[in-house]
N, C-alpha and C positions, 0 to 999 in steps of 0.2 A: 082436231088433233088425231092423227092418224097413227097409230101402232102397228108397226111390221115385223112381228113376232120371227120372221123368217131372217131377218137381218141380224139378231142377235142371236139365233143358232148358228147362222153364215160365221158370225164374230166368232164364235165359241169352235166350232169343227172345224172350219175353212172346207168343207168338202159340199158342195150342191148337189151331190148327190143323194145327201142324210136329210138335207134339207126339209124334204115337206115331209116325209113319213115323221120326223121329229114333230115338227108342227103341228101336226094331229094330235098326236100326245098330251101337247103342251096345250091347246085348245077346248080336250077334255079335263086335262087339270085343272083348268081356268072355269069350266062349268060345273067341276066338284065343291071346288075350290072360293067360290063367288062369295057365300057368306064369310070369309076369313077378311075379306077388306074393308079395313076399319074407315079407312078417307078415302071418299069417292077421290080426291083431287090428285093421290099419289097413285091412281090408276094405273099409266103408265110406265111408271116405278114396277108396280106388286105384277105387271104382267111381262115385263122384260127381267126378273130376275125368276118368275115360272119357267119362261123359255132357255134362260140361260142356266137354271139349273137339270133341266131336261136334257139339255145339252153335252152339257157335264156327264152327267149321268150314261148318256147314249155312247161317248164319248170312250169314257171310263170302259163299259160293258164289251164295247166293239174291240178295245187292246184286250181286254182278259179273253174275248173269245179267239181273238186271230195269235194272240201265245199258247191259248190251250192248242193248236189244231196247227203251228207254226206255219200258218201261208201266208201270203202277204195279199190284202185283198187289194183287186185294180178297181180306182175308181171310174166307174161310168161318165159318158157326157151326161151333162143336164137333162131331164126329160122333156118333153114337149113345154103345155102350159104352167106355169109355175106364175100364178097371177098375182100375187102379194109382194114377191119380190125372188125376181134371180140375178144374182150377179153379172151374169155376161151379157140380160137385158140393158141394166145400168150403166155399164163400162162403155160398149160400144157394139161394133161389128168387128170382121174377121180376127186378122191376123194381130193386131195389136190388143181388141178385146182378148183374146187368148193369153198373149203375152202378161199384161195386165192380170189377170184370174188370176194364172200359174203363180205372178210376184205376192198378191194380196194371198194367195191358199199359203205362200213358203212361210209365211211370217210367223214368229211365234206367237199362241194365244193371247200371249200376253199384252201385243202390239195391237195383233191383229182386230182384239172385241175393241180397244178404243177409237181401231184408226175406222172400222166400218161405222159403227154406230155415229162417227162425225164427216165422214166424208162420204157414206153412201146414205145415210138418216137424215142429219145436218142437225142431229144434237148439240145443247151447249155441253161446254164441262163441266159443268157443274150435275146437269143430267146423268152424264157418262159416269160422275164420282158419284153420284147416289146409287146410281143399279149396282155399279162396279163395287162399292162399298169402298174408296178408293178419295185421295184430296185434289182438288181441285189440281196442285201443284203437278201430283203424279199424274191427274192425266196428260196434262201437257206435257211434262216430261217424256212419257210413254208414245203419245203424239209424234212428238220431235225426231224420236229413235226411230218410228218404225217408220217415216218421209225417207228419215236418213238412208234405211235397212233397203229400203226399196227402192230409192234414187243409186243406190250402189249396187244391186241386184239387175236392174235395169240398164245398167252402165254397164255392167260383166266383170263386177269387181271381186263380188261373191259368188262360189260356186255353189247351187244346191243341185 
């Protein structure tokens, strides 16, 4: 079982550019953090809700700093190697990888942590609703909406 700690901050920011310096973060929490895991077996659980509250957090801090100082920051292309996981490795090559990124970054988080964690991880839902804290039902729910959000983003029905 492989955990991609970098997939569920992708879920949480959509920005690959926060990506790995989050990651780090969330890697030292996890080595402070090691005696708090009570079941070896919900492993993956206790490490994908570390990364996705880091995320949160990172999240959080980066709008209260870009309100305090009112600028709007540009995100960067991805950096070189990002070896656990970047999205525009996953997606594809050029022009439609791109297109793709752009549609999976517009989504709101809310869409965006279920639809990565299943279609770029290949979690079940039931996985998705225990990190998420979340039922089985809403993830698919949530599923549903953000196919739909992006099959209409993609079509140019939405404008973001």
């Amino acid at each position: 079982m492989l955990f991609r700690s970098r997939s569920v901050i992708y879920g949480v920011t959509g920005r690959p550019d926060l990506v790995e310096d989050i990651a780090q973060q969330v890697w030292a929490q996890v080595f402070e953090r090691l005696d708090t895991l009570n079941d070896p077996r919900r492993l993956r659980s206790w490490l994908a809700t570390i990364a996705r509250n880091a995320a949160i957090d990172a999240s959080v801090a980066r709008k209260r700093r870009s309100s305090r100082t009112g600028t709007l920051e540009q995100a960067p292309e991805p950096a070189g190697d990002v070896r656990d996981f970047s999205p525009p490795e996953v997606i594809g090559g050029g022009e439609l990888r791109d297109t793709l990124l752009r549609a999976v970054e517009a989504l709101p988080a809310l869409y965006r942590e279920p639809f990565v964690l299943r279609h770029l991880e290949g979690w079940s839902y039931a996985e998705i609703g225990d990190v998420l804290d979340l039922g089985v039902d809403t993830v698919e729910t949530r599923l549903v909406r953000a196919r739909r959000f992006l099959r209409e983003m993609l079509n140019g029905k939405v404008e973001r």
